[in-house]
C-alpha positions as MATLAB code, in Angstrom:
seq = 'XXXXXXXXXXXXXXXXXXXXXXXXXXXXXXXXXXXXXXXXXXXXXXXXXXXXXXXXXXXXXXXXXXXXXXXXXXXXXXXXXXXXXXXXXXXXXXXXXXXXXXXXXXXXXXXXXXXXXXXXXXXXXXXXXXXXXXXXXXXXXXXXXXXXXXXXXXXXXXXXXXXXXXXXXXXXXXXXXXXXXXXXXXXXXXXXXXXXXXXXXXXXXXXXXXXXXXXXXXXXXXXXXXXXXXXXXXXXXXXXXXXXXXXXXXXXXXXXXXXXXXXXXXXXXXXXXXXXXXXXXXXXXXXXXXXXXXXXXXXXXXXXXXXXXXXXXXXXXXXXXX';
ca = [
     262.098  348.757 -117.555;
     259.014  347.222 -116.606;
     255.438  349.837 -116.415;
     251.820  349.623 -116.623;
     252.520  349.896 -120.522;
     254.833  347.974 -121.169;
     253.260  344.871 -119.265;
     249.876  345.623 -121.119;
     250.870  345.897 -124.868;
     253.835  343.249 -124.518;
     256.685  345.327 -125.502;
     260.090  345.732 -123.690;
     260.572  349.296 -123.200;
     257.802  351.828 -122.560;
     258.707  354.125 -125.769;
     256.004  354.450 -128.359;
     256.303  355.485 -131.917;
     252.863  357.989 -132.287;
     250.825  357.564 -135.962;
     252.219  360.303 -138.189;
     250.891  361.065 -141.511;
     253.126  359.855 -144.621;
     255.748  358.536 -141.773;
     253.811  355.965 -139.697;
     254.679  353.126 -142.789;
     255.779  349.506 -141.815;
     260.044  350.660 -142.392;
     259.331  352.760 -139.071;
     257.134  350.571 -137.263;
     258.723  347.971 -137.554;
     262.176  349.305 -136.476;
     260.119  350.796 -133.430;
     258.876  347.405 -132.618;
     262.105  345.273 -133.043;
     263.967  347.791 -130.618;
     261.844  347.257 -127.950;
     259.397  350.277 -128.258;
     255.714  350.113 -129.827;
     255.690  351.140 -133.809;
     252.843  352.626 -135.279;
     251.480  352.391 -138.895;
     249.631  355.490 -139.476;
     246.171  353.914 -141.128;
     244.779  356.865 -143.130;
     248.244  357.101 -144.766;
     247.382  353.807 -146.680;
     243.525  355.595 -147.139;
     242.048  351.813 -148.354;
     241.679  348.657 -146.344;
     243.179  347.182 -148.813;
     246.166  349.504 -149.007;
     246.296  349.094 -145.163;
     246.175  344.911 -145.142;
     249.117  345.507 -147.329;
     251.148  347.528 -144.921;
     250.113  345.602 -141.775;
     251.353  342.345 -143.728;
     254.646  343.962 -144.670;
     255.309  345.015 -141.083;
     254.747  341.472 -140.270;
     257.740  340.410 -142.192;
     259.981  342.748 -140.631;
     259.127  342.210 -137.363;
     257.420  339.466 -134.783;
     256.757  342.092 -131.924;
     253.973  343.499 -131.604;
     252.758  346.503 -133.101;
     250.135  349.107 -133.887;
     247.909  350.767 -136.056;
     246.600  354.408 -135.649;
     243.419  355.926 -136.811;
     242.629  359.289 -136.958;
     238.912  359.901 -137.147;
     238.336  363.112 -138.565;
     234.735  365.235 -139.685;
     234.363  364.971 -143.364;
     232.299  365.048 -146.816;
     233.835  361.991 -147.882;
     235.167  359.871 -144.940;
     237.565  357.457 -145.248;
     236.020  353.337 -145.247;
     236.219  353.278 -141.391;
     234.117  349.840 -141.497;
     237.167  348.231 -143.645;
     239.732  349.754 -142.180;
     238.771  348.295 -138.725;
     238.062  345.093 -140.120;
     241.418  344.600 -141.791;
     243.051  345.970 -138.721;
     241.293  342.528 -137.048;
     242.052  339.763 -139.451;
     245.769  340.953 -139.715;
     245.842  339.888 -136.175;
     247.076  343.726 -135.074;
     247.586  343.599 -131.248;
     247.101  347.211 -130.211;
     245.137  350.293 -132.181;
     246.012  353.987 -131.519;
     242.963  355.824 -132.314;
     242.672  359.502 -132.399;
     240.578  362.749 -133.510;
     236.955  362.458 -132.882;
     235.083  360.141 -129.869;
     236.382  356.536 -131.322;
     233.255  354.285 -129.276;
     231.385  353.708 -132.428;
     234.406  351.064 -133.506;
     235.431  349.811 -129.943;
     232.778  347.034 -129.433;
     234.399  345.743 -132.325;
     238.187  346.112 -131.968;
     237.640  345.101 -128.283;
     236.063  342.056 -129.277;
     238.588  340.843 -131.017;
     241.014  341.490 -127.830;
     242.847  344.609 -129.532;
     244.026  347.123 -126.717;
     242.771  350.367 -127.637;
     245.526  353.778 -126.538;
     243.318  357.305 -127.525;
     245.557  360.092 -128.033;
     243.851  363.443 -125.494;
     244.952  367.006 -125.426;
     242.720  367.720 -122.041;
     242.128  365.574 -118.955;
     238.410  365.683 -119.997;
     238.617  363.782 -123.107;
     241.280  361.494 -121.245;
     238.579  360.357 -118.547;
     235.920  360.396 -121.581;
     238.259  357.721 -123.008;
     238.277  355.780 -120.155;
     234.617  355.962 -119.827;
     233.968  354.103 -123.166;
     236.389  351.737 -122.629;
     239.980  352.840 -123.804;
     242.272  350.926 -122.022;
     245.215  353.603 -122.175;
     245.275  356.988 -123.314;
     248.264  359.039 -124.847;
     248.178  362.571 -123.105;
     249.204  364.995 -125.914;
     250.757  368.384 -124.144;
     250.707  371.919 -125.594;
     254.088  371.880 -126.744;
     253.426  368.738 -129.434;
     253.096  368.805 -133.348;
     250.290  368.330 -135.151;
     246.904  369.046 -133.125;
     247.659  370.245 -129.581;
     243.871  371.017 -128.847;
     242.429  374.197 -128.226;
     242.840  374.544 -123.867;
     247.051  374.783 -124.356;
     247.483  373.230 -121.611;
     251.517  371.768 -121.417;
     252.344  368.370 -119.926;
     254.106  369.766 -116.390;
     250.301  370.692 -115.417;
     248.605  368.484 -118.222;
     250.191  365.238 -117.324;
     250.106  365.262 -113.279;
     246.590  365.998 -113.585;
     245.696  363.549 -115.681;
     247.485  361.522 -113.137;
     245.507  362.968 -110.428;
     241.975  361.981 -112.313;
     242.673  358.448 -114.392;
     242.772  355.138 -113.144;
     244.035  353.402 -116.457;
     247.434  354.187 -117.498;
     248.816  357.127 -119.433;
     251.882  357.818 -121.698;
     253.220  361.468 -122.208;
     252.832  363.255 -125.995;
     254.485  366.362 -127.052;
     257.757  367.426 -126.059;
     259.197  364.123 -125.720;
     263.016  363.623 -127.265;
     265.120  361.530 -124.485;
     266.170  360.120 -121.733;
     265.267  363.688 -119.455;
     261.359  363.311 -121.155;
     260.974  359.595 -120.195;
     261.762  359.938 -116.373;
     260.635  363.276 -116.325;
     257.406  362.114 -117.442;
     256.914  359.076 -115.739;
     257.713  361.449 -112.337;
     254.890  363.206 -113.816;
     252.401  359.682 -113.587;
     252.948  358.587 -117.022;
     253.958  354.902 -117.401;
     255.969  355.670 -120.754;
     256.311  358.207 -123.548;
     254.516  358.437 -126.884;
     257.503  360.609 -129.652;
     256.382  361.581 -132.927;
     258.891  364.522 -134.385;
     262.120  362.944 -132.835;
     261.496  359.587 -134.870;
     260.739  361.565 -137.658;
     264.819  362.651 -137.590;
     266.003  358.787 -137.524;
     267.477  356.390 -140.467;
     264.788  354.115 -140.411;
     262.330  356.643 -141.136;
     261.180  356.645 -144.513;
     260.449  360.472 -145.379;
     262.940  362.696 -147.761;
     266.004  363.514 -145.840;
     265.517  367.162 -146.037;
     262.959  366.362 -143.431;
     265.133  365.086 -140.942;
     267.551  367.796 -141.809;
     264.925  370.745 -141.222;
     264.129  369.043 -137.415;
     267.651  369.068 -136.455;
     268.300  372.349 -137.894;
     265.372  373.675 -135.909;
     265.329  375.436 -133.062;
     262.382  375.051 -130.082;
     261.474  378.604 -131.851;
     260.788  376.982 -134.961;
     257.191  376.314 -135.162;
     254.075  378.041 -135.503;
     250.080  377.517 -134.677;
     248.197  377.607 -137.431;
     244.053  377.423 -137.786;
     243.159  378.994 -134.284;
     240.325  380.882 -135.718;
     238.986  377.522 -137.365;
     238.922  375.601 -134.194;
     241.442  373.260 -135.916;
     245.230  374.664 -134.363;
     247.689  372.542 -135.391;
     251.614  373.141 -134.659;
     253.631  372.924 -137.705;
     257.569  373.670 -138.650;
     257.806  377.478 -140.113;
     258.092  377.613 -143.700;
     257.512  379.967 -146.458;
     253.916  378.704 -146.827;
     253.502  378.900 -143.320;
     254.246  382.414 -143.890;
     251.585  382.781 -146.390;
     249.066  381.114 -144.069;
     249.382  383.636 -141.828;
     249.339  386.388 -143.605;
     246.171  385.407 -144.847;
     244.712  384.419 -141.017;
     246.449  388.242 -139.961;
     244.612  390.183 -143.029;
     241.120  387.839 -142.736;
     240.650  387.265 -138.934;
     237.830  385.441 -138.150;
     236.206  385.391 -141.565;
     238.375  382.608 -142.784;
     237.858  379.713 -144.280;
     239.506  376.695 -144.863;
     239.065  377.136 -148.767;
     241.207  380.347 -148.667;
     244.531  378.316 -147.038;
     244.021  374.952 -148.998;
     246.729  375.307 -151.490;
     248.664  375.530 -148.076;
     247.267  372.946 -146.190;
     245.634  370.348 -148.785;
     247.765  367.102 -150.113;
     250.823  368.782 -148.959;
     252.291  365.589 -147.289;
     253.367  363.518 -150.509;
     255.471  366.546 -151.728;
     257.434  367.539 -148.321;
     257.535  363.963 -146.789;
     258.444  362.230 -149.957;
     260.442  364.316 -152.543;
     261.816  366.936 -149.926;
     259.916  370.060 -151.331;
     260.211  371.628 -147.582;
     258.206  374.633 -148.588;
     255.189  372.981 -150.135;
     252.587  373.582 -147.467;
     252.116  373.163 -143.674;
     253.401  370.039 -141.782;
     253.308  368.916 -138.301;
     255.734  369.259 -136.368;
     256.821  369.936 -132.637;
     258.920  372.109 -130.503;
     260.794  368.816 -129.161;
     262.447  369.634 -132.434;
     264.936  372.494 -130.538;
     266.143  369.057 -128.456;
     266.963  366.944 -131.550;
     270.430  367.139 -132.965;
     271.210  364.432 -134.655;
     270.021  361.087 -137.110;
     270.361  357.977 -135.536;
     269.171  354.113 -136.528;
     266.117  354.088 -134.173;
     267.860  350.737 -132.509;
     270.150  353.408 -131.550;
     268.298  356.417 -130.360;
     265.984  353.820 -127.853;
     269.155  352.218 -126.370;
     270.614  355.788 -125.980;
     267.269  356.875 -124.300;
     266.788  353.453 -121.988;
     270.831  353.713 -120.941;
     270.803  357.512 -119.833;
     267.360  356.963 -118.308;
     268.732  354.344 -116.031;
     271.444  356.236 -115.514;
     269.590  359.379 -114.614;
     267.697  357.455 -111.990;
     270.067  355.373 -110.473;
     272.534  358.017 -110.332;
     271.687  361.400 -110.213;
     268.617  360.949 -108.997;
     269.957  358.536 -105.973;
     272.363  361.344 -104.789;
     269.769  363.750 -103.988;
];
């Protein structure tokens, strides 16, 4: 299936694998990559260049298609070594960076330089033509209904993404809410020229996070999450746990006099313990409603020939007959 996308970041099918924190490693990009989709290594995972040239040059042994690397730039004290994470981003000879959180232009001149393609992940059709303006040459559209930060507007992707559509002139993949075959040529009826899927590659055997992970996603309904941090201007959509109880109780009995300090043991260096050693009630983690649509743990070679076989399917056939 030939797009916008797939022509632009060289990849066969237009399925990409979105930067997820302590999941985006070089096992799951790689598998992304080699089945035809776009992988993602998750940058701030690593936290050093150094760590990072490490992962990027694993990834390069299991694969020779291309692939990405995300970067989340976030407000803080201490920020992570932006400078040396670009640069080792260019001299591993990475094709394609997904950048997301705060306005990425500061690093662009450099990346695009270099020839990387740039995607920047948008929750509004504002900070999708903002993109644009500076130079992005694709943009993921994130929808209401996706894990991790959905934005503060809660807008979701049947009004989100034809609008976009309606506004851009470079091309657009659809976030949040994306599991299958339906999603893809749902949202490329939509204008999207592929999908972006974060929580359903989570729940696959190449991905390398604790299998009570994958477990809690497919025992999860699409009533199953929660949105945390509203009154901190931060909202993120996680999978309801114990802690997530906790954090909001704490958000019920403080309203808008919290602070981030008084749902840290909730929120802070959680990732490690739930991703890695399975302790599902740890703290907070992302995760999205898709999850009510996954049911099962296949190889990802498996889940994108499932998705580009029904997707044909769907168009050629029941689509056709109407």
């Amino acid at each position: 299936m030939k797009t916008k996308i797939t022509e632009m970041f060289g990849i066969e099918h237009p399925i990409i694998q979105g930067g997820m924190h302590h999941v985006g490693f070089a096992e799951l990009a790689a598998a992304v990559s080699n089945a035809g989709g776009l992988g993602t290594i998750t940058g701030l995972t690593q936290g050093t260049p150094e760590k990072l040239a490490n992962e990027i040059a694993r990834c390069k042994e299991m694969t020779d298609k291309p692939f990405a690397v995300n970067l989340t730039f976030l407000p803080s004290l201490t920020p992570p070594d932006y400078p040396g994470l670009v640069d080792v981003i260019i001299k591993g000879g990475v094709p394609i960076v997904e950048t997301a959180g705060r306005n990425p232009a500061e690093y662009l001149p450099a990346l695009k330089d270099a020839g990387i393609k740039i995607i920047h992940k948008c929750t509004s059709v504002r900070h999708s033509l903002k993109a644009q303006s500076i130079g992005c040459d694709a943009v993921s559209v994130d929808g209401f209904e996706c894990g991790g930060h959905p934005g503060e507007d809660d807008i979701p992707n049947f009004i989100l993404l034809p609008r976009a559509a309606d506004e851009l002139e470079i091309p657009f993949v659809a976030s949040g809410g994306m599991a299958d075959a339906r999603s893809l040529v749902a949202a490329m009826a939509l204008g999207a020229e592929g999908m972006n899927m974060g929580t359903r590659f989570i729940a696959t055997q190449d991905a390398p996070v604790h299998q009570n992970v994958k477990e809690a996603i497919v025992g999860a309904s699409e009533l199953d999450t929660r949105l945390i941090m509203r009154s901190l201007t931060n909202t993120e959509r996680v999978m309801n746990n114990d802690a997530v109880e906790r954090l909001m109780e704490k958000e019920k009995a403080l309203g808008d006099q919290l602070t981030f300090a008084d749902i840290v043991d909730e929120v802070a260096g959680v990732y490690p313990k739930i991703m890695h050693e399975g302790t599902m009630d740890a703290g907070a983690w992302s995760c999205g409603m898709v999850a009510g649509l996954v049911n099962d743990i296949p190889t990802v070679k498996e889940l994108i020939d499932t998705i580009m076989d029904e997707a044909d399917a769907i168009i050629s056939k029941r689509l056709s007959n109407f």
